[in-house]
Residue frames relative to the residue before (quaternion, step in Angstrom):
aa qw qx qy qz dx dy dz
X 1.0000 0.0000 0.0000 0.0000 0.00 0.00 0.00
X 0.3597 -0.7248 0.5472 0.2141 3.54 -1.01 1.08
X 0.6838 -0.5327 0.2460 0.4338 3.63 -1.42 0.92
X 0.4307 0.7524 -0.3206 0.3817 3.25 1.76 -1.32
X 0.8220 0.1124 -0.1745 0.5303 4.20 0.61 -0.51
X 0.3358 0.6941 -0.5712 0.2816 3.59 0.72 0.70
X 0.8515 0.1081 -0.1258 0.4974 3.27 -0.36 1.31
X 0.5702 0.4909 -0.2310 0.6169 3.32 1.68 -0.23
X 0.2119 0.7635 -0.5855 -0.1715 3.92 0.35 0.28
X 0.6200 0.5845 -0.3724 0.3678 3.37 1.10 -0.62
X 0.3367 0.7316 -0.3967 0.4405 3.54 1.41 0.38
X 0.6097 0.3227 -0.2492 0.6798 3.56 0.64 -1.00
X 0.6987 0.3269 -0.5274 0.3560 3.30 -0.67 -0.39
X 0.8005 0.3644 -0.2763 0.3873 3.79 0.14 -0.89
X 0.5103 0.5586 -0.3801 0.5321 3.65 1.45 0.01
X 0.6172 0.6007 -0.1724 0.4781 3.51 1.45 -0.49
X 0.6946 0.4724 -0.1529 0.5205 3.00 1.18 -1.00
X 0.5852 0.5752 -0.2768 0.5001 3.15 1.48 -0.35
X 0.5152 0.5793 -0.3321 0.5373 3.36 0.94 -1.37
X 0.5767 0.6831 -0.3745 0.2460 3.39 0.09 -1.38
X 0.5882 0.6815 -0.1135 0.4203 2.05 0.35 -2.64
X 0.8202 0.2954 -0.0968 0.4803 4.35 -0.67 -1.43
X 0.2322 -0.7852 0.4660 0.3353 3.52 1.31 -0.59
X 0.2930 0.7353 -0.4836 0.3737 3.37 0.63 1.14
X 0.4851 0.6925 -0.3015 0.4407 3.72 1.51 -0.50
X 0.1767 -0.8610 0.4619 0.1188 4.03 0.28 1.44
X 0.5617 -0.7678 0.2109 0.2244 3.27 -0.83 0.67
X 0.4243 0.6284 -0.4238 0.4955 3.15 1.91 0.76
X 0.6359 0.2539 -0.3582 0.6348 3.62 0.98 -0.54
X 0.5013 0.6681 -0.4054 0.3715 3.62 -0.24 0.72
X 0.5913 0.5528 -0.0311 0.5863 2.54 1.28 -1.73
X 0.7138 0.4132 -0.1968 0.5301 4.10 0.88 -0.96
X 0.5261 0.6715 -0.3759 0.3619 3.14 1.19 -0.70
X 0.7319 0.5163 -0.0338 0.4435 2.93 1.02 -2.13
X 0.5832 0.3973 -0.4846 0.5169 3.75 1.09 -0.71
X 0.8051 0.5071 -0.2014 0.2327 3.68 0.36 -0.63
X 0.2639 0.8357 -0.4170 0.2409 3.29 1.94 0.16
X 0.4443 0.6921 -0.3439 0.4532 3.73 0.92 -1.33
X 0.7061 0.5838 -0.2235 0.3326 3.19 0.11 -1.54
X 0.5855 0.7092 -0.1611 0.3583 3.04 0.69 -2.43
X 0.7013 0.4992 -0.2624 0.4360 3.31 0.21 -2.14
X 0.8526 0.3579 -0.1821 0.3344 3.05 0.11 -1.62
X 0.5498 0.4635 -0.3797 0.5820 3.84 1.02 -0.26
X 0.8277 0.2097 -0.1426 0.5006 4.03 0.45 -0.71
X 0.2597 -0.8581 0.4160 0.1523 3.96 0.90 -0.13
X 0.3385 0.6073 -0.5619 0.4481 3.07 0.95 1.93
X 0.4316 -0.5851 0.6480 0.2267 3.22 -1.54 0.13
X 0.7865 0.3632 -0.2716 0.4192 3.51 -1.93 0.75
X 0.5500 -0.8059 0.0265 0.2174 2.93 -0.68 0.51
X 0.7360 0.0200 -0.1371 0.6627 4.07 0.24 0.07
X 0.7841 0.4696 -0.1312 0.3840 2.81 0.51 -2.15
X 0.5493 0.7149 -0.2363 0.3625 3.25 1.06 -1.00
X 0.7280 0.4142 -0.0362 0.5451 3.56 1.18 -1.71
X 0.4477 0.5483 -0.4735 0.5241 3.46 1.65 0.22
X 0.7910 0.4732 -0.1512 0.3570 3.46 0.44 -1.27
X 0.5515 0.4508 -0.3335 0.6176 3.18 1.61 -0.47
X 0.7628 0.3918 -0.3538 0.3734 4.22 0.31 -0.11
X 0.6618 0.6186 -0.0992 0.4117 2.89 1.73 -0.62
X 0.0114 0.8276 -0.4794 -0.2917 2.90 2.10 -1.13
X 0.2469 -0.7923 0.5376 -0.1491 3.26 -0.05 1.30
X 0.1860 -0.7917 0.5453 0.2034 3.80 -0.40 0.22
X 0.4643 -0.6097 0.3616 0.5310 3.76 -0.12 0.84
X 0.7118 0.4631 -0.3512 0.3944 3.64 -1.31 0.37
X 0.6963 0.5463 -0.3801 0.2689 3.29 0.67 -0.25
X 0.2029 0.6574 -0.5392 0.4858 3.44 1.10 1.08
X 0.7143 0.5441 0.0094 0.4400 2.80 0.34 -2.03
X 0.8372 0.1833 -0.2658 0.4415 3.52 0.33 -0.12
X 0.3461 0.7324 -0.3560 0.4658 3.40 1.90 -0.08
X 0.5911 0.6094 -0.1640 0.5024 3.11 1.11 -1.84
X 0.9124 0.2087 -0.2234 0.2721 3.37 0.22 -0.91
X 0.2813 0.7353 -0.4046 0.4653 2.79 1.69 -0.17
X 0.7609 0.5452 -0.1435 0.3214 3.50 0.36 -1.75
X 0.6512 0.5817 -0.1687 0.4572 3.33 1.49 -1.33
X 0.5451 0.6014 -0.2501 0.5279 3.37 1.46 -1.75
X 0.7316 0.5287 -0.1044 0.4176 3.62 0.22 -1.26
X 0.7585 0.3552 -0.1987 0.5089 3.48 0.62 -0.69
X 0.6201 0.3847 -0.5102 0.4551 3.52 1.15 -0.03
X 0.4833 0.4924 -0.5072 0.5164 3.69 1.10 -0.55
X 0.6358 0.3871 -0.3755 0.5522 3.90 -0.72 -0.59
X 0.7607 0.4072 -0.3970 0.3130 3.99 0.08 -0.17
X 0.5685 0.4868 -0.2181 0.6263 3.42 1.79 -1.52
X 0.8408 0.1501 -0.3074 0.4196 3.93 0.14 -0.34
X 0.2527 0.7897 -0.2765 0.4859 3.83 1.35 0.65
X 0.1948 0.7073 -0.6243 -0.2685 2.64 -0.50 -2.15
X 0.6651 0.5912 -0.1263 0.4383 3.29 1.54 0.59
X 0.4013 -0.6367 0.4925 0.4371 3.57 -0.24 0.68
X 0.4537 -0.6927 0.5027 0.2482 3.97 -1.21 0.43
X 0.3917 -0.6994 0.5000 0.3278 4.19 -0.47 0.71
X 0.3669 -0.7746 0.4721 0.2059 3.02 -0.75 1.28
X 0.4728 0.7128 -0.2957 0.4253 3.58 1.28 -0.45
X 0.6094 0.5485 -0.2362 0.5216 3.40 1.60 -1.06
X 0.6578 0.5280 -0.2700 0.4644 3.26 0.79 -1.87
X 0.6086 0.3931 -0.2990 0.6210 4.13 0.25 -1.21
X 0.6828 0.4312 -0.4430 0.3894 3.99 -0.16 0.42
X 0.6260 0.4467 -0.3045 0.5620 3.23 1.08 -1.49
X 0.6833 0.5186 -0.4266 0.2867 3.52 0.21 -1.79
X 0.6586 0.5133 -0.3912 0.3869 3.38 0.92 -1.77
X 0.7792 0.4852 -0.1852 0.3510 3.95 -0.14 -1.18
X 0.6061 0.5326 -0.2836 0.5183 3.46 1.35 -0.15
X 0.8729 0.1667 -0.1090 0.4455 2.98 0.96 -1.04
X 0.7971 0.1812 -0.2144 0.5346 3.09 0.90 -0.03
X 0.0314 -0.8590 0.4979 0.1150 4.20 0.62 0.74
X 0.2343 -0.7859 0.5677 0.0720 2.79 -1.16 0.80
């Protein structure tokens, strides 16, 4: 675990949910996510699974995958044409996360 979620478990999850979200989110930390959902509920008291219990603490509006995504897409071709580089999603799910939603 990075210092970034010490004390902050719901950190990973919503940095995840982001990832997701751009489809950058590998299937080994996925994979942990999911062994650890059980948990989740009971530490955050939602229902369904990871991604699910984001949207349910967050109150999410349906779409916001989807518009995360595009956000992310829009954005990353700008950051490519004035770049010359593809943008780190790891960065982007930091800024996005801490801009919008501090913690």
């Amino acid at each position: 675990m990075s210092e970034r979620y010490a004390g902050k478990p719901f950190l990973e999850l919503l940095d995840s949910y982001v990832l997701d979200a751009i489809g950058h989110l590998d299937a080994a930390r996925d994979a942990a996510l999911t062994a650890r959902e059980a948990e989740f509920r009971q530490m955050f008291g939602g229902t369904g699974d990871w991604r699910a219990q984001v949207v349910q603490r967050m109150q999410f509006p349906g779409g916001m995958a989807g518009a995360v995504r595009e956000l992310w897409e829009k954005g990353a071709a700008k950051f490519a044409a004035a770049q010359g580089h593809q943008p780190d999603p790891q960065e982007f799910t930091r800024n996005f996360v801490d801009k919008n939603f501090p913690h």
